[in-house]
PyMOL Python script that loads the backbone (N, CA, C, O; Angstrom):
from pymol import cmd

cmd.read_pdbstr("""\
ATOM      1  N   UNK A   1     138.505 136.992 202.684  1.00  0.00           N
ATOM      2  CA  UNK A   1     138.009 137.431 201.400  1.00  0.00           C
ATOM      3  C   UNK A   1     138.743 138.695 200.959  1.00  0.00           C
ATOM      4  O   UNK A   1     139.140 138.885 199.809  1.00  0.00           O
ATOM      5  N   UNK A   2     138.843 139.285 201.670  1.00  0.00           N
ATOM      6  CA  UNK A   2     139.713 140.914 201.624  1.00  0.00           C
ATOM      7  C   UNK A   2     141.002 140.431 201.553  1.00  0.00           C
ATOM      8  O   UNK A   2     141.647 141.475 201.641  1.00  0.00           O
ATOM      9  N   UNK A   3     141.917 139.408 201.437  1.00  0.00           N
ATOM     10  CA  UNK A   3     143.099 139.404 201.315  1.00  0.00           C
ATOM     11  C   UNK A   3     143.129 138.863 199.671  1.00  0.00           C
ATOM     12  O   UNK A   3     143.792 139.491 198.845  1.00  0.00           O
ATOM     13  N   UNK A   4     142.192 137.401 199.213  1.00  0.00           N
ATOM     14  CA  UNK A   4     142.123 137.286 198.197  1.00  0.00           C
ATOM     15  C   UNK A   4     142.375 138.654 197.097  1.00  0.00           C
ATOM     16  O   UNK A   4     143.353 139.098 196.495  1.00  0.00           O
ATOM     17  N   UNK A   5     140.500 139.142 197.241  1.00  0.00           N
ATOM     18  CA  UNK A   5     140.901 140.155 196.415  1.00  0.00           C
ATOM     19  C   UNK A   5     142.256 141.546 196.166  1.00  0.00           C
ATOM     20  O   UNK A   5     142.514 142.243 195.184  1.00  0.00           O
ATOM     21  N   UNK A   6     142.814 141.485 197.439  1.00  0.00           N
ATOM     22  CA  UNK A   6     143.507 142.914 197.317  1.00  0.00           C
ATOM     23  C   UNK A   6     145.211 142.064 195.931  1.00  0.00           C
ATOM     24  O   UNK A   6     146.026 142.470 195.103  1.00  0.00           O
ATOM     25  N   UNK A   7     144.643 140.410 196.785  1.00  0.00           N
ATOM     26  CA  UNK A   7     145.743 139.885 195.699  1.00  0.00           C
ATOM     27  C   UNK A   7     145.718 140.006 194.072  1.00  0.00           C
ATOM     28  O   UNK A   7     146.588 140.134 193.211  1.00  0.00           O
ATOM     29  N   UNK A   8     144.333 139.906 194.073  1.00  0.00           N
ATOM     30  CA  UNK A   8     143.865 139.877 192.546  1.00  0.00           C
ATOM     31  C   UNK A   8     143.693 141.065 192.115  1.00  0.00           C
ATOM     32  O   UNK A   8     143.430 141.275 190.931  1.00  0.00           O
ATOM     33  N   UNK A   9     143.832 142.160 193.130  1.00  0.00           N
ATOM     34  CA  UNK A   9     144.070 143.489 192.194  1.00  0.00           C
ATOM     35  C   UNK A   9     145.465 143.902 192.026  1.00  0.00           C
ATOM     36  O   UNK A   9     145.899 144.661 191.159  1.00  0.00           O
ATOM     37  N   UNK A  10     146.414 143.040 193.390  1.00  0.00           N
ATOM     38  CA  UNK A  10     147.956 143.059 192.842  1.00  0.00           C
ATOM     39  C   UNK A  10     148.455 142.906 191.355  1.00  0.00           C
ATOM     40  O   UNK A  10     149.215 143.368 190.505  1.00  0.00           O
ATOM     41  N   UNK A  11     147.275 141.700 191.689  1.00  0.00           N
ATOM     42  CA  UNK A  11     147.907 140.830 190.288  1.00  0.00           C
ATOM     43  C   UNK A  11     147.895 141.266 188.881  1.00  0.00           C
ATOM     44  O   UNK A  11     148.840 141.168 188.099  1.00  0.00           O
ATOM     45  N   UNK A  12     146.161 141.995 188.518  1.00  0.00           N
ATOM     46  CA  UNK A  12     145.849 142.313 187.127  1.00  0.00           C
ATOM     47  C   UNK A  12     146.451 143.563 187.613  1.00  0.00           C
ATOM     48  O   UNK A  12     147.461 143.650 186.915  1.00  0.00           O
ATOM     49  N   UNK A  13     146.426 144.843 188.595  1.00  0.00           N
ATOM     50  CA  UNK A  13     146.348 145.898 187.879  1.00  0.00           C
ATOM     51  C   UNK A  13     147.623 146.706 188.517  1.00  0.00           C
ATOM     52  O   UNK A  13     148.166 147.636 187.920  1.00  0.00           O
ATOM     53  N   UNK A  14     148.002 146.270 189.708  1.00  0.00           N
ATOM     54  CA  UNK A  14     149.638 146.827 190.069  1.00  0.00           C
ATOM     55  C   UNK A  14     150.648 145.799 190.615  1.00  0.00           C
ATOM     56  O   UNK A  14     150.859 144.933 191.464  1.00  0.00           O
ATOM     57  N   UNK A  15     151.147 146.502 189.518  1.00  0.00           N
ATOM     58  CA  UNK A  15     152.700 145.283 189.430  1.00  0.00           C
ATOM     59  C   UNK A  15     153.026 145.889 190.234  1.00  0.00           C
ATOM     60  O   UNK A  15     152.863 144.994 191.063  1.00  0.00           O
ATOM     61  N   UNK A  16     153.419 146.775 190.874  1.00  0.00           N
ATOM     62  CA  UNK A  16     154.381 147.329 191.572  1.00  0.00           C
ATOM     63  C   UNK A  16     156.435 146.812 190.952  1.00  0.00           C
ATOM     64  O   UNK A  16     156.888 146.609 189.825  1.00  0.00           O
ATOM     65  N   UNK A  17     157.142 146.785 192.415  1.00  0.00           N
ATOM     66  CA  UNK A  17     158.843 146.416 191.553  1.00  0.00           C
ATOM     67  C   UNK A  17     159.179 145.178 191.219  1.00  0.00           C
ATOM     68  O   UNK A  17     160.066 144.819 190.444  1.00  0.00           O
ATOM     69  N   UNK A  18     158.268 144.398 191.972  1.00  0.00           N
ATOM     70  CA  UNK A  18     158.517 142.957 191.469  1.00  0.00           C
ATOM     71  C   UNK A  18     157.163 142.164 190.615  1.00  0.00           C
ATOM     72  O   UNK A  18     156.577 141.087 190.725  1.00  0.00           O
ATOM     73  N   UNK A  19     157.091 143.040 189.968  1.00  0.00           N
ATOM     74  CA  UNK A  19     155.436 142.350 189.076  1.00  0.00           C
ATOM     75  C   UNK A  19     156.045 142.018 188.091  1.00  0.00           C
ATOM     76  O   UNK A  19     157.237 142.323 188.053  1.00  0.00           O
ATOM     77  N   UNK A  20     155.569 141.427 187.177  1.00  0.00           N
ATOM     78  CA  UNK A  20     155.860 140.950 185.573  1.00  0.00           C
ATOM     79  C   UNK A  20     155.807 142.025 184.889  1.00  0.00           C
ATOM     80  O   UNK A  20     155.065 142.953 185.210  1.00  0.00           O
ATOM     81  N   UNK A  21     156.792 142.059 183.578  1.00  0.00           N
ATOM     82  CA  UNK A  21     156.833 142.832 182.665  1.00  0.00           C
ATOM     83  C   UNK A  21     157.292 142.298 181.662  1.00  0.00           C
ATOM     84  O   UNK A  21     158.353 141.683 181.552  1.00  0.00           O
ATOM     85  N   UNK A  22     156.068 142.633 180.459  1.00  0.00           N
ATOM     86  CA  UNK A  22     155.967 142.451 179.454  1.00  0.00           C
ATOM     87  C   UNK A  22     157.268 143.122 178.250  1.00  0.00           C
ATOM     88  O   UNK A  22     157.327 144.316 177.957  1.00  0.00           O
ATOM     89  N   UNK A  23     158.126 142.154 177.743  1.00  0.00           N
ATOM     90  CA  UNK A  23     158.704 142.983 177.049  1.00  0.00           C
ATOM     91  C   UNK A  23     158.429 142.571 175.493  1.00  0.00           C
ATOM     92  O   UNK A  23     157.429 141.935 175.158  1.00  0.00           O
ATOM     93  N   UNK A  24     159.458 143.020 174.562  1.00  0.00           N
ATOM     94  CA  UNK A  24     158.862 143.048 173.248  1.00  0.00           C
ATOM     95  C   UNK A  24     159.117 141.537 172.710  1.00  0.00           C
ATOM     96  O   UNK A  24     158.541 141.175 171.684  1.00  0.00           O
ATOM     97  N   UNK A  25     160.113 140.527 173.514  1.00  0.00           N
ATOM     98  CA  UNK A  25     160.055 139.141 172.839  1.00  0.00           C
ATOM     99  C   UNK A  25     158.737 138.753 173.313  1.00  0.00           C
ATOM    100  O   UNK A  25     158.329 137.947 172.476  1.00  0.00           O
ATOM    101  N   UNK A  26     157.764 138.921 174.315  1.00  0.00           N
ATOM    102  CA  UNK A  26     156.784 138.182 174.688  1.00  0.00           C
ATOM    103  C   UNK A  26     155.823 138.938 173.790  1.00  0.00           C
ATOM    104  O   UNK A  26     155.084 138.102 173.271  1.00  0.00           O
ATOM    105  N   UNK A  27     155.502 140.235 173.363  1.00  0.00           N
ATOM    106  CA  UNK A  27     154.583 140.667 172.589  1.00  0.00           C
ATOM    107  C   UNK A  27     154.742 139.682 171.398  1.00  0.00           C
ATOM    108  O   UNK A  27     153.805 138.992 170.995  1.00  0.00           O
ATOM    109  N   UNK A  28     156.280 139.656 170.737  1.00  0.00           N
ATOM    110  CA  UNK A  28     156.144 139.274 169.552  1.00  0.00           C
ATOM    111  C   UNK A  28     155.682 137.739 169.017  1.00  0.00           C
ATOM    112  O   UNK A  28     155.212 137.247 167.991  1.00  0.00           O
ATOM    113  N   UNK A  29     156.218 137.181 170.691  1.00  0.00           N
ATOM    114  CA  UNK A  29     155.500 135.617 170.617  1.00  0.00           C
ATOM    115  C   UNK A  29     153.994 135.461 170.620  1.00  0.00           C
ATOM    116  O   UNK A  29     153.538 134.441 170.103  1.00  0.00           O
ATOM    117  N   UNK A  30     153.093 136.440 171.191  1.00  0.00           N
ATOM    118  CA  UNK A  30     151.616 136.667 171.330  1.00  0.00           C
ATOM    119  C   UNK A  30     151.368 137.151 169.483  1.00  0.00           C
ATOM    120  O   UNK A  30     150.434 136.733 168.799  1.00  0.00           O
ATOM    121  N   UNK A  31     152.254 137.922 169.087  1.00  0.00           N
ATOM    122  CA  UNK A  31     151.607 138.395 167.644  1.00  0.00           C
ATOM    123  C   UNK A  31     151.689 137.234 166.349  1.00  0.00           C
ATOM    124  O   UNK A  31     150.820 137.006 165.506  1.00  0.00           O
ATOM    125  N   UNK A  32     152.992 136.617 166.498  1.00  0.00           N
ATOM    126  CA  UNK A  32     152.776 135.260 166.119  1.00  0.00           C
ATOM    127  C   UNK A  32     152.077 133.946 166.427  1.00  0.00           C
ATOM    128  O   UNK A  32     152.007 133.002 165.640  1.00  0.00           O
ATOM    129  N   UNK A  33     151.840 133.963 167.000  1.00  0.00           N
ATOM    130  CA  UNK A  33     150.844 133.277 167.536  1.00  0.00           C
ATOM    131  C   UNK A  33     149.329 133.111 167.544  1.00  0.00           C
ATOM    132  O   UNK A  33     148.599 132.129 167.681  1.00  0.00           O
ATOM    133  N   UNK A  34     149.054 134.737 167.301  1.00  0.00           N
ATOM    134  CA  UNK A  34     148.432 135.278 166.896  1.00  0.00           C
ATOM    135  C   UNK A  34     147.889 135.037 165.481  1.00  0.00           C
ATOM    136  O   UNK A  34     146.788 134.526 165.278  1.00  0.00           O
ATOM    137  N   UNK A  35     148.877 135.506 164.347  1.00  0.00           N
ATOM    138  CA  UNK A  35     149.166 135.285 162.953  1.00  0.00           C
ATOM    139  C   UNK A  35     148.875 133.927 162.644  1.00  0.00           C
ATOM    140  O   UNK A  35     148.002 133.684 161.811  1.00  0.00           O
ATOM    141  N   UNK A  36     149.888 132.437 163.567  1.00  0.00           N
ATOM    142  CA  UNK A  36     149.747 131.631 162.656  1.00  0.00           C
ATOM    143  C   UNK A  36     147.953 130.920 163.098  1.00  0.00           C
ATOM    144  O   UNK A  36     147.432 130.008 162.457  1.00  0.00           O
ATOM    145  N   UNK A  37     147.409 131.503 164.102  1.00  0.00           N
ATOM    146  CA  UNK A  37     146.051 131.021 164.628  1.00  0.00           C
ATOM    147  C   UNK A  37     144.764 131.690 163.215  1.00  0.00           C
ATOM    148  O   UNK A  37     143.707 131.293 162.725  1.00  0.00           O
ATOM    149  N   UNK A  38     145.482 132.611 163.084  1.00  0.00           N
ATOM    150  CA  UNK A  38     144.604 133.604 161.668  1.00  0.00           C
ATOM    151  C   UNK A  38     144.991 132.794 160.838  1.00  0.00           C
ATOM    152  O   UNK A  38     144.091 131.974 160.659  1.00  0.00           O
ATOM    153  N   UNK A  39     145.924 132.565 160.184  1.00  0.00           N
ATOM    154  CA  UNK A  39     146.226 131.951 158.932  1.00  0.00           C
ATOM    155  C   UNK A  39     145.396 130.503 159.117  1.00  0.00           C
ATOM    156  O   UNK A  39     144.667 130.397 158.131  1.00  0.00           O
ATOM    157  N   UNK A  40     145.241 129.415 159.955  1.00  0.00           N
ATOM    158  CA  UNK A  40     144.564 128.496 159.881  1.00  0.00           C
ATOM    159  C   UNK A  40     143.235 128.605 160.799  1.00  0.00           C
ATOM    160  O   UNK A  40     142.978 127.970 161.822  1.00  0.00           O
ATOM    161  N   UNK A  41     142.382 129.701 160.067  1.00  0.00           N
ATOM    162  CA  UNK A  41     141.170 129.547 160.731  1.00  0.00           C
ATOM    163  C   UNK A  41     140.402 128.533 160.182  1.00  0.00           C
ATOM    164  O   UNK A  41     140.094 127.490 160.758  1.00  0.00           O
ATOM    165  N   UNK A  42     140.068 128.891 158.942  1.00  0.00           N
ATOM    166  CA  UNK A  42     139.390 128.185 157.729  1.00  0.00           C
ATOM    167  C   UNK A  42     139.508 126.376 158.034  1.00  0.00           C
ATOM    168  O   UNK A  42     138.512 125.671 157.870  1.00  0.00           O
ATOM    169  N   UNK A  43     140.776 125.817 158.463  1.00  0.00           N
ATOM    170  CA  UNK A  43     141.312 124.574 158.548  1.00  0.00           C
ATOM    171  C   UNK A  43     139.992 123.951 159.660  1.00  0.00           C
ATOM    172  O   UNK A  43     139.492 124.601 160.578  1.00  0.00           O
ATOM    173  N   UNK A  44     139.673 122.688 159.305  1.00  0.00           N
ATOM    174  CA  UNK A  44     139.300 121.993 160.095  1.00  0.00           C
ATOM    175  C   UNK A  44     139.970 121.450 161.299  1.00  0.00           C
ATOM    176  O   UNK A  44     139.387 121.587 162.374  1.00  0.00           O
ATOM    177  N   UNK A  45     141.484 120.661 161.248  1.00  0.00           N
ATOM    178  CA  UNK A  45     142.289 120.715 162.504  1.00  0.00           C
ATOM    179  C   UNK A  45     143.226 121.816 162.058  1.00  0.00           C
ATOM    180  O   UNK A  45     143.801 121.467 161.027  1.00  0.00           O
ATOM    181  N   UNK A  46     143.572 122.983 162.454  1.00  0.00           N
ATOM    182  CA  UNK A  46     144.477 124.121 162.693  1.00  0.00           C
ATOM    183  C   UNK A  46     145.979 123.203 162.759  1.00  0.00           C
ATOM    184  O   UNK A  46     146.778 123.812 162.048  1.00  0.00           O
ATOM    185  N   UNK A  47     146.511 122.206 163.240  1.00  0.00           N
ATOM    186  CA  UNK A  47     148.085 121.804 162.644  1.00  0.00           C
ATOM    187  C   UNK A  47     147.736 121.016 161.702  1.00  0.00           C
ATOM    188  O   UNK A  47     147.736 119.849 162.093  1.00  0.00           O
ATOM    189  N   UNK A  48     147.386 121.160 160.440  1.00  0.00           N
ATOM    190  CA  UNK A  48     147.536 120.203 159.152  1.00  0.00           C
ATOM    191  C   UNK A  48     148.320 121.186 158.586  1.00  0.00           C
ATOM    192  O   UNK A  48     148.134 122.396 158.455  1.00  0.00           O
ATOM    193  N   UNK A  49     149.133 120.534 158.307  1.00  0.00           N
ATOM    194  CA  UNK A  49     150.419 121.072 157.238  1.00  0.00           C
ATOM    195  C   UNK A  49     150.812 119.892 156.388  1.00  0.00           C
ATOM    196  O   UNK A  49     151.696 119.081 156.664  1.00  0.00           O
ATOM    197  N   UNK A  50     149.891 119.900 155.103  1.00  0.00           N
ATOM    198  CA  UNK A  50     150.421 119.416 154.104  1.00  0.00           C
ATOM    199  C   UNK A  50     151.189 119.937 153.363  1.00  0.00           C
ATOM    200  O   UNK A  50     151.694 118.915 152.899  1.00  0.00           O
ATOM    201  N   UNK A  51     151.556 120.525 153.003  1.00  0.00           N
ATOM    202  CA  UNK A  51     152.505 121.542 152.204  1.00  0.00           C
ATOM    203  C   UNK A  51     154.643 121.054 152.177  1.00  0.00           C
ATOM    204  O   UNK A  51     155.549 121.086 151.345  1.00  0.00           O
ATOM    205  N   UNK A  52     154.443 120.585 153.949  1.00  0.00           N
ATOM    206  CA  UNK A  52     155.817 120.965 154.281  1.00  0.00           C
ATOM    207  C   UNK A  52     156.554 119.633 154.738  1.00  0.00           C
ATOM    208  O   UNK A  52     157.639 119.442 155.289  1.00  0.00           O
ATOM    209  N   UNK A  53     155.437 118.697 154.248  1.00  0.00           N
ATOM    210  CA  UNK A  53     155.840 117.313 154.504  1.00  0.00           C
ATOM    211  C   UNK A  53     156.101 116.825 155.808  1.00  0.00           C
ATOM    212  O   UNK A  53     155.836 117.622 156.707  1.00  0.00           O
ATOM    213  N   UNK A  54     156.739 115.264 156.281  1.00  0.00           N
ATOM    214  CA  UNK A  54     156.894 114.733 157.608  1.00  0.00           C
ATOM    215  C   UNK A  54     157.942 115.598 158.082  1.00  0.00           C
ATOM    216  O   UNK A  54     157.372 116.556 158.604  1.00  0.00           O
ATOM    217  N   UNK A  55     158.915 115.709 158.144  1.00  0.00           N
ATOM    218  CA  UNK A  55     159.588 116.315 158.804  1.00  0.00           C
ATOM    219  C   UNK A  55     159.679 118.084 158.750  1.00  0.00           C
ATOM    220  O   UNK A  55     160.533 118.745 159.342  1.00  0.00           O
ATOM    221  N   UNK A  56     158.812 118.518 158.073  1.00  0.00           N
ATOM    222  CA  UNK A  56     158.410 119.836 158.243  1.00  0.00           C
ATOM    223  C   UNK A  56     157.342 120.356 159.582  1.00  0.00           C
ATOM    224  O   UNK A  56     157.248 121.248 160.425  1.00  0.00           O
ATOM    225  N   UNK A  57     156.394 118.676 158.935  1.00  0.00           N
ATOM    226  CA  UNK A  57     155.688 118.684 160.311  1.00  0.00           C
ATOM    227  C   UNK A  57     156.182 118.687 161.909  1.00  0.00           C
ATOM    228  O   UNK A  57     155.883 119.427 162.846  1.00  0.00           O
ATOM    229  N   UNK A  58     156.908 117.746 161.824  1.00  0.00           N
ATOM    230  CA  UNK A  58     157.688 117.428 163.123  1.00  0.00           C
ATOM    231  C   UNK A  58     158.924 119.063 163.611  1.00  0.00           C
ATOM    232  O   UNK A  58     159.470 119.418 164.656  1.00  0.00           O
ATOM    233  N   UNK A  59     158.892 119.432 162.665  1.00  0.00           N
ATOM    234  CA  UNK A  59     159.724 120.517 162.977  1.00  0.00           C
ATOM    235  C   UNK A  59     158.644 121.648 163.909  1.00  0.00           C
ATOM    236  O   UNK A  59     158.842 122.042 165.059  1.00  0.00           O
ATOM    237  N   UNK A  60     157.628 121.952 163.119  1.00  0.00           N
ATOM    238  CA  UNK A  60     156.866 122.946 163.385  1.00  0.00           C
ATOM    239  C   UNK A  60     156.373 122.471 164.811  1.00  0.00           C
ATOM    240  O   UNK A  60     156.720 123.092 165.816  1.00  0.00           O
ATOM    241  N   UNK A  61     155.612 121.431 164.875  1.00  0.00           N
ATOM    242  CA  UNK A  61     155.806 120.527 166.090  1.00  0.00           C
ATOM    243  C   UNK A  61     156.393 121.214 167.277  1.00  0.00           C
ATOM    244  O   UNK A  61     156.039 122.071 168.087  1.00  0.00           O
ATOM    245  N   UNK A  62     157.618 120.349 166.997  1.00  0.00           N
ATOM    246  CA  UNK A  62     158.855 120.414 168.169  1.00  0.00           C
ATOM    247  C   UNK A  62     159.037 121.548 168.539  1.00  0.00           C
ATOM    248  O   UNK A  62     159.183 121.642 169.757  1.00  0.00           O
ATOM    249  N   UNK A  63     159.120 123.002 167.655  1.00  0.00           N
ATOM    250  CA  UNK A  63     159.033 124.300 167.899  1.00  0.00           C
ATOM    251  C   UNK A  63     157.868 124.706 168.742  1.00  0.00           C
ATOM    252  O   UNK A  63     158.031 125.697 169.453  1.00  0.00           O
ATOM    253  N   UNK A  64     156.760 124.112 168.768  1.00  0.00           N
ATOM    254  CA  UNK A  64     155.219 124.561 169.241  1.00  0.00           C
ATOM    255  C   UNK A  64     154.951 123.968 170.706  1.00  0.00           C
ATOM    256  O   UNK A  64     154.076 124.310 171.501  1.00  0.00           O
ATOM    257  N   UNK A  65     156.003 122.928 170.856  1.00  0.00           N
ATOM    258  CA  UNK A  65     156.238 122.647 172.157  1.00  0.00           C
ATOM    259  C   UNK A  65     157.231 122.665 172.682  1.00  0.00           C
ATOM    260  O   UNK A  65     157.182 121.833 173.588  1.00  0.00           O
ATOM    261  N   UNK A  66     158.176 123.153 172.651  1.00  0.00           N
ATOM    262  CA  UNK A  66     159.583 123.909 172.854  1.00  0.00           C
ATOM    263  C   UNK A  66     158.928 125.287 173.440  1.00  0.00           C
ATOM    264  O   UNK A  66     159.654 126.227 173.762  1.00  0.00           O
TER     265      UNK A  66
END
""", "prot")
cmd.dss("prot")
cmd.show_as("cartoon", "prot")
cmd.util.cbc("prot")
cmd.orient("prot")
């Protein structure tokens, strides 16, 4: 039990030299992401994009799972 946790305080709270680090492309993917989740709150399914047609769709798509 004591090894679990000392892992899970590795994990959330010291990276130490080989921990993850956050840099500013991953913030900016969280703030967009962010944005386009705000912009379709209101939406009943959140990917309806009528606006941008079939292959607008498929674009946005392919990007969202890319």
């Amino acid at each position: 039990m004591q090894e679990a946790l000392d892992y899970m305080s590795r994990m959330y709270w010291n990276f130490g030299e080989n921990g993850m680090r956050i840099g500013w492309d991953i913030v900016a993917l969280i703030v967009g992401l962010l944005m386009f989740e705000w912009g379709n709150r209101t939406k009943e399914h959140p990917l309806q994009f009528e606006k941008l047609g079939k292959i607008g769709r498929f674009g946005v798509y392919f990007v969202l799972i890319y």
